[in-house]
matplotlib code that plots the C-alpha trace (Angstrom):
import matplotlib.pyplot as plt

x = [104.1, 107.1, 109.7, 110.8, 113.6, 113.3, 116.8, 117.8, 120.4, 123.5, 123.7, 120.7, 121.9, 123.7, 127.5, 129.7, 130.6, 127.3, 126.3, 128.7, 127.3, 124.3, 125.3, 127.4, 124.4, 122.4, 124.6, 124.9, 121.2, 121.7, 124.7, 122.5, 119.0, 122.0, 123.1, 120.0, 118.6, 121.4, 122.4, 118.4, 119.0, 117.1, 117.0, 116.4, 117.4, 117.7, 119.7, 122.5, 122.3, 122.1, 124.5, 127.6, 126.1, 125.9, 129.5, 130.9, 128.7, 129.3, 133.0, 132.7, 130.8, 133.5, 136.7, 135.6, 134.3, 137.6, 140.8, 143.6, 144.8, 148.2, 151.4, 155.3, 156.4, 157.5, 153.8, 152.3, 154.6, 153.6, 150.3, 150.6, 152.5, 149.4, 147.0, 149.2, 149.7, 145.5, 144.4, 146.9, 145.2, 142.1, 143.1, 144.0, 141.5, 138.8, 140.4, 141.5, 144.9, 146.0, 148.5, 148.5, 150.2, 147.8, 150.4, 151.5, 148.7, 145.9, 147.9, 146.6, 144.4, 140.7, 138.5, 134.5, 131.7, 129.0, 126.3, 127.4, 129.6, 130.1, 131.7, 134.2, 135.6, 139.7, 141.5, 145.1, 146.4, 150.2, 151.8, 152.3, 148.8, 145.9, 144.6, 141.0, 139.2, 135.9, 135.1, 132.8, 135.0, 138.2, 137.1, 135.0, 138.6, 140.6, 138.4, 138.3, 142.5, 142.1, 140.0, 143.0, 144.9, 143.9, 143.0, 146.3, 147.9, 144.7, 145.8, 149.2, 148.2, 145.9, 145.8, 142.9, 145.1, 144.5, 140.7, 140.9, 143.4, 141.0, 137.6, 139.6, 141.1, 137.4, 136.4, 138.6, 139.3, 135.2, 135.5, 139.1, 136.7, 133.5, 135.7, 137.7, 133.9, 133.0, 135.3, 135.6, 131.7, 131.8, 134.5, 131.8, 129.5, 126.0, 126.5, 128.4, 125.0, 123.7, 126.8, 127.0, 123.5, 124.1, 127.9, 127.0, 124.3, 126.8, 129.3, 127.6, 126.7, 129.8, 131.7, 128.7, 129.1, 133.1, 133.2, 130.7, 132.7, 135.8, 134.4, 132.4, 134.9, 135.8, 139.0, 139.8, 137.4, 138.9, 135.7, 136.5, 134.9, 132.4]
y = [143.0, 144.3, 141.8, 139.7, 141.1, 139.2, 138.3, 135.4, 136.4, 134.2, 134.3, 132.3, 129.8, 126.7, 126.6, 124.8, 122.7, 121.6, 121.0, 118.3, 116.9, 116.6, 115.1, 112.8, 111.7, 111.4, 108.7, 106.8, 106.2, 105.2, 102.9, 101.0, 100.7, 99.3, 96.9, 95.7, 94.8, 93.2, 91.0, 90.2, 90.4, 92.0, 94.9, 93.3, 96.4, 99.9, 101.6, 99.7, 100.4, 104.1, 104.4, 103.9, 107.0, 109.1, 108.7, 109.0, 112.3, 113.6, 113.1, 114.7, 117.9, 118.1, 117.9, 119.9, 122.6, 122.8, 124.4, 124.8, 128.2, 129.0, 127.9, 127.2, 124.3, 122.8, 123.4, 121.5, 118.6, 118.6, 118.5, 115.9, 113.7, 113.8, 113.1, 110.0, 108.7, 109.6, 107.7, 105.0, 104.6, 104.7, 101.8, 99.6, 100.0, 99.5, 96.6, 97.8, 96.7, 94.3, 92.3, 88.4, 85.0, 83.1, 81.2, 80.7, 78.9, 81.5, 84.2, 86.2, 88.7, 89.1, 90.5, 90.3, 92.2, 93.7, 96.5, 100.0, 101.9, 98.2, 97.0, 96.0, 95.2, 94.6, 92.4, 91.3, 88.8, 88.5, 85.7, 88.8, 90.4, 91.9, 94.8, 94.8, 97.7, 98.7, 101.5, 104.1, 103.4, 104.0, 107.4, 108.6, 107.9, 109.5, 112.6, 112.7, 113.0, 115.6, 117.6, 116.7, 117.9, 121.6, 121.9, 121.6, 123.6, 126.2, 126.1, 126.5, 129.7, 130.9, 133.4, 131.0, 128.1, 127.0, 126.9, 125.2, 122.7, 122.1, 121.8, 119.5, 117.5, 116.5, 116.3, 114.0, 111.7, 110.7, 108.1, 106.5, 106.2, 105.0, 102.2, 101.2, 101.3, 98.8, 96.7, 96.6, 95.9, 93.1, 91.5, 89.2, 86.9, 88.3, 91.9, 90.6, 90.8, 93.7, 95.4, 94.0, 95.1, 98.9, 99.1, 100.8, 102.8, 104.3, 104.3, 106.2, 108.8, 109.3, 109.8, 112.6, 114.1, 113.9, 115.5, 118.2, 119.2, 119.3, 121.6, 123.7, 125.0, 127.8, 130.1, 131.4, 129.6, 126.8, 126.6, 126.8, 129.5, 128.3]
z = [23.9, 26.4, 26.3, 29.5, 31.3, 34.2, 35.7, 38.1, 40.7, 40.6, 44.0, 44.5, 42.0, 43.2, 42.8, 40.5, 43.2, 44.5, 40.8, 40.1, 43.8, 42.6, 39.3, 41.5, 43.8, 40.1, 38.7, 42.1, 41.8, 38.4, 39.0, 42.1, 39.8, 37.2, 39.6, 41.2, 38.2, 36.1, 39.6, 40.4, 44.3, 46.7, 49.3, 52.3, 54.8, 52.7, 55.8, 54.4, 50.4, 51.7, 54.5, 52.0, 49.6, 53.2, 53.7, 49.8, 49.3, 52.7, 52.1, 48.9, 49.8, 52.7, 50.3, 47.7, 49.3, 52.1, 51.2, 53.4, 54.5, 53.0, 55.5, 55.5, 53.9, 57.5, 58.8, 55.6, 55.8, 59.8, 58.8, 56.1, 58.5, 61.2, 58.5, 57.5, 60.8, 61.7, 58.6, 59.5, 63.1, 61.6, 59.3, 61.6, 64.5, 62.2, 60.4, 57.1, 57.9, 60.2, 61.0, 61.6, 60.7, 58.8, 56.6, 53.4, 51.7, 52.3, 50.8, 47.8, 45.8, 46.0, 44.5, 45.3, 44.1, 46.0, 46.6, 45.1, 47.8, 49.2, 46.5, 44.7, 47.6, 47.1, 49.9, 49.7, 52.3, 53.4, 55.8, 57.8, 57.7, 54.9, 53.8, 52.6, 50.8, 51.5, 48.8, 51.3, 54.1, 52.6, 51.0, 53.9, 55.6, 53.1, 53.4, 57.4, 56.8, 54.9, 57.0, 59.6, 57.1, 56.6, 60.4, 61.4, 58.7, 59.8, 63.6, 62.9, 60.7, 62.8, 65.9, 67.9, 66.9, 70.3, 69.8, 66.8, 67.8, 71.2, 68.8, 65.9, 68.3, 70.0, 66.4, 65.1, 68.1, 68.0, 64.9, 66.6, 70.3, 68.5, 67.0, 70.5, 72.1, 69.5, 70.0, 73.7, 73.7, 70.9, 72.9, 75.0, 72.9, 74.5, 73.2, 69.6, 67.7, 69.3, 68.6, 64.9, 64.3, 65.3, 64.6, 60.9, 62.3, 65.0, 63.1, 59.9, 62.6, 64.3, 60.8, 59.8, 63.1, 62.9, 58.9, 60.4, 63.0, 60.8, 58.3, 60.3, 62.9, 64.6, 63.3, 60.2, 57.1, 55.2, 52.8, 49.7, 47.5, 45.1]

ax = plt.figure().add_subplot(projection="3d")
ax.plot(x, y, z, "-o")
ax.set_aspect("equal")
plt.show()
């Protein structure tokens, strides 16, 4: 009998990279069956046990498959400094930070659990303001900074800077208008539940649109290679 010599291209086999994705998206099914049944509660809407997976997996396929173009030192710390200062607005118009006086007494660490990608969720309060960590948002964020990141260093690198500083600039600007929107429409009591209905749904779709439009633009490729 002649012996199998069939052979399997490896460039129709996934890379490393989207391995460990999928191992990633494998234990995150895992870690919510875990935590369903150990905590006995319910699913009452499954948009919202999904939505924070969307943006931690979307986040990661982003990051780990983006590298930034090589630049100066001056252009990197330029570029790290708008990433900061992005991620900071982004904190605070979606509430992550804020600042207020709520006095001395309601002060402290907190710490309450919650759906996977929901929780833990870690808030500290200060006479001066809080900080309160939502795990998907705060890595979805972290990730949108970094696409900042590598745009700018890519637009400074690049001879259609100007395109790619244009497209990135639309790009990342939809997430800080989506959350102004929000708030100037939940500012009357009448569209408050409306708003609070939709706000994840619009706001999950504006961050997938935003990531995509990060990683897929025009100009020299950031992609890492697999």
């Amino acid at each position: 009998m002649a012996a199998n010599t069939a052979t399997v291209d490896p460039e129709t086999l996934p890379s490393e990279r989207t391995l460990w994705l999928l191992l990633l998206v494998a234990v995150e099914l895992l870690v919510l069956a875990a935590y369903f049944v150990a905590t006995g509660e319910r699913v009452l809407d499954l948009r919202y046990v999904v939505y924070p997976f969307v943006w931690i997996n979307v986040a990661a396929y982003a990051v780990v498959h983006t590298a930034p173009v090589a630049g100066s030192k001056r252009t990197k710390v330029a570029a790290a400094a708008v990433a900061v200062g992005y991620l900071a607005l982004l904190a605070w118009l979606v509430g992550i930070v804020g600042l207020h006086d709520v006095g001395a007494e309601a002060t402290g660490l907190s710490v309450r659990l919650a759906s996977p990608g929901w929780g833990p969720i870690i808030a500290y309060v200060a006479p001066f303001g809080h900080v309160t960590l939502v795990p998907f948002r705060v890595l979805g964020y972290l990730a949108l900074s970094y696409l900042v990141y590598a745009t700018v260093v890519e637009a400074a690198s690049s001879s259609v800077g100007g395109l790619v500083g244009l497209f990135s600039c639309v790009s990342c600007a939809l997430p800080i208008v989506s959350s102004v929107g929000a708030s100037l429409t939940g500012s009357t009591t009448a569209a408050l539940g409306t708003v609070y209905a939709f706000s994840l749904d619009a706001s999950t779709l504006v961050f997938v649109v935003a990531v995509a439009l990060l990683y897929w633009r025009p100009g020299v490729s950031v992609r890492a290679s697999a």
